[in-house]
C-alpha angles and dihedrals in degrees: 000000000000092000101046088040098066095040084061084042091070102030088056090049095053100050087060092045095095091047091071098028098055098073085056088043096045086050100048096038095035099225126148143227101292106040088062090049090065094059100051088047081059094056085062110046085053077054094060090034081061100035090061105040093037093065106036083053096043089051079062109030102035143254114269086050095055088055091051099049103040082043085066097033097066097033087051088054092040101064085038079070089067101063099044120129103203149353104291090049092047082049093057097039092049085054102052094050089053084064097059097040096050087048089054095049103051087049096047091050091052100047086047095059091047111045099041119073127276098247101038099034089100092055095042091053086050080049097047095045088041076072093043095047088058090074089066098068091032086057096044094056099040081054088048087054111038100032102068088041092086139345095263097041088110085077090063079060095075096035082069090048098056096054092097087087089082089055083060085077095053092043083067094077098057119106125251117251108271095202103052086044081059087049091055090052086257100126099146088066092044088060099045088053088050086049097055094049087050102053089048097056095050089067094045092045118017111241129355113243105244112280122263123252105287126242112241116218140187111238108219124174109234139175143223087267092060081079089083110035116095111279080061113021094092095049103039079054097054100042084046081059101045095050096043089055087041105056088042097051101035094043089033080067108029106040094045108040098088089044095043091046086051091049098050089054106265106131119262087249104060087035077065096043104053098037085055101047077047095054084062088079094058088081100058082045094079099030079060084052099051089043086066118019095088088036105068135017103289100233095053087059098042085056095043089051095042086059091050091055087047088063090036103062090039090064098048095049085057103062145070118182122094098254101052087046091058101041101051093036088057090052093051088050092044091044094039088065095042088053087045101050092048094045085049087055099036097052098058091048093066092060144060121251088257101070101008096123089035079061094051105040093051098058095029081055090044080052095054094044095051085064087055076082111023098075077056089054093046096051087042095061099034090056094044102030112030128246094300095062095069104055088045081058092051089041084053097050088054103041077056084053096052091051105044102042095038083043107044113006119105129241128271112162112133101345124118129260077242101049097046083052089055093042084051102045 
């Protein structure tokens, strides 16, 4: 848990890196809105480049190596941030980058949801992206501090970004997913993963209770297409849906609130201040999230949570005095990760082993390359259509989360990877 936690510590953190550098970057290179909202719709198209090329690797590779090598990926380009000249090379580093984050993060989901029990995964993802929020606000304060100190103090930004790379050692002592070695026909491997666990559980806890009555399962070879026949189509749709209205609405708010406060006349300074006293609430968010996320059917929650963000964001759109502000902004970062957290649980849950992160990484990518345009979309309303457009536009995409997946997801509470493969077989 420690271990995944603070590589997501630090992935989390990056993807949020440019948030707090471009108002630095718009000063000292003199660019405008739109110029920095083609970079940042650079970071994610290099996400759903990752996405779908991290899972469909992982689903042959494995699942602790992926970690490992798209932990080094993203911290390697994002120091590389820290040494561009200009815009175009800013735009290729960003991407790159993107690459490496959106890979993580599939993987990291997967391996989550099957190496963590059946009836607490949901609260140890909330605990292990409680860590990773963390980064938020971490990143938020070391940009507070080094960015005023010079005109080029935007670039230590990233050098904080790119310290992941150390976790990559730790993450080498994690165990392979026994599950996915089974589904590879090595199942002598499988078993001396599941011995080890055992044994060390035994020393941590005294006996293990006898074991339940196993599921029996019919092993089928499948392929990256089975994620749209039948047993899989509905789901993979809603959860499309629900990633694409995510990362609009989440990154909508987070990645422009800094920039848009800069734009409407407040100092870069207090731009910098209150962004960073909102991004606190971004630790309690995923410690909601794994309150609830084993206590009530998931997408009842996911839904409950996605309405709260809609008025959220309404009512921060509508005002313009420090404390509400402040307020309202602190409840959106502490929602976003709670969403977050439950959406990471819930999207493993609708596919096989064999092409779970596949799965993942597919919808999660879909996600990522619906913010190619949506920076565009928020320039473009902002500039047509004044501040409070764009936080109608954010309330819009979650009040689409809330009805698709209420209206149309399936039900995971409580049921096993390898019973929802059978269900949805």
């Amino acid at each position: 848990m420690w271990v995944l936690g603070f590589i997501f510590f630090f992935e989390i953190g990056d993807i949020n890196t440019f948030s707090y550098a471009a108002p630095a970057i718009l000063r000292q290179w003199h660019l405008s809105i739109s110029e920095i909202s083609v970079v940042v719709s650079g970071t994610f198209f290099g996400m759903f480049a990752g996405g779908s090329i991290g899972g469909w690797i992982s689903d042959r590779a494995g699942r602790r190596k992926g970690l490992i090598y798209t932990t080094l990926w993203y911290s390697g380009f994002s120091l590389l941030n820290a040494f561009v000249s200009g815009r175009t090379s800013l735009l290729l580093t960003r991407l790159l980058t993107g690459v490496g984050l959106a890979a993580m993060t599939v993987v990291g989901i997967t391996y989550v949801s099957e190496m963590f029990p059946t009836k607490s995964r949901g609260k140890y993802q909330g605990l292990i992206l409680m860590i990773g929020f963390v980064g938020v606000p971490a990143m938020a304060y070391v940009a507070r501090f080094l960015i005023p100190l010079a005109p080029w103090g935007w670039r230590l930004v990233f050098v904080w970004g790119s310290l992941g790379g150390v976790l990559a050692v730790f993450a080498k002592g994690l165990q392979e997913s026994p599950r996915w070695l089974e589904k590879c026909g090595r199942t002598k491997e499988a078993d001396e993963v599941l011995t080890r666990i055992e044994e060390r559980v035994r020393v941590e806890r005294g006996d293990l209770p006898l074991t339940q009555e196993p599921v029996m399962i019919r092993l089928r070879r499948r392929a990256y297409n089975d994620l749209f026949r039948p047993a899989h189509r509905r789901q993979t749709a809603v959860l499309i849906v629900a990633w694409v209205c995510q990362t609009l609405g989440m990154y909508g708010f987070m990645a422009w609130v800094p920039t848009l406060l800069v734009a409407h006349g407040f100092s870069l300074v207090n731009s910098l201040s209150w962004s960073s006293a909102m991004s606190i609430g971004s630790i309690p968010g995923p410690l909601l999230a794994a309150a609830i996320a084993d206590r009530w059917e998931r997408k009842w929650s996911i839904a409950a949570v996605a309405l709260t963000m809609a008025g959220c964001g309404l009512l921060y759109g509508m005002t313009f005095r420090t404390i509400p502000i402040i307020v309202f902004g602190f409840l959106l970062a502490m929602f976003g990760p709670a969403f977050g957290s439950l959406l990471y649980t819930y999207t493993p849950e609708a596919y096989p082993t064999e092409i779970r992160n596949s799965g993942v990484g597919l919808t999660y990518a879909i996600g990522r390359l619906a913010n190619v345009t949506g920076p565009l979309l928020v320039a473009f309303f902002y500039n047509h259509f004044g501040y409070m457009s764009v936080f109608v536009y954010i309330a819009t995409c979650w009040v689409v989360v809330a009805i698709t997946v209420s209206g149309f997801g399936m039900r995971t509470k409580a049921r096993s990877l390898e019973q929802l493969s059978e269900a949805t077989a």
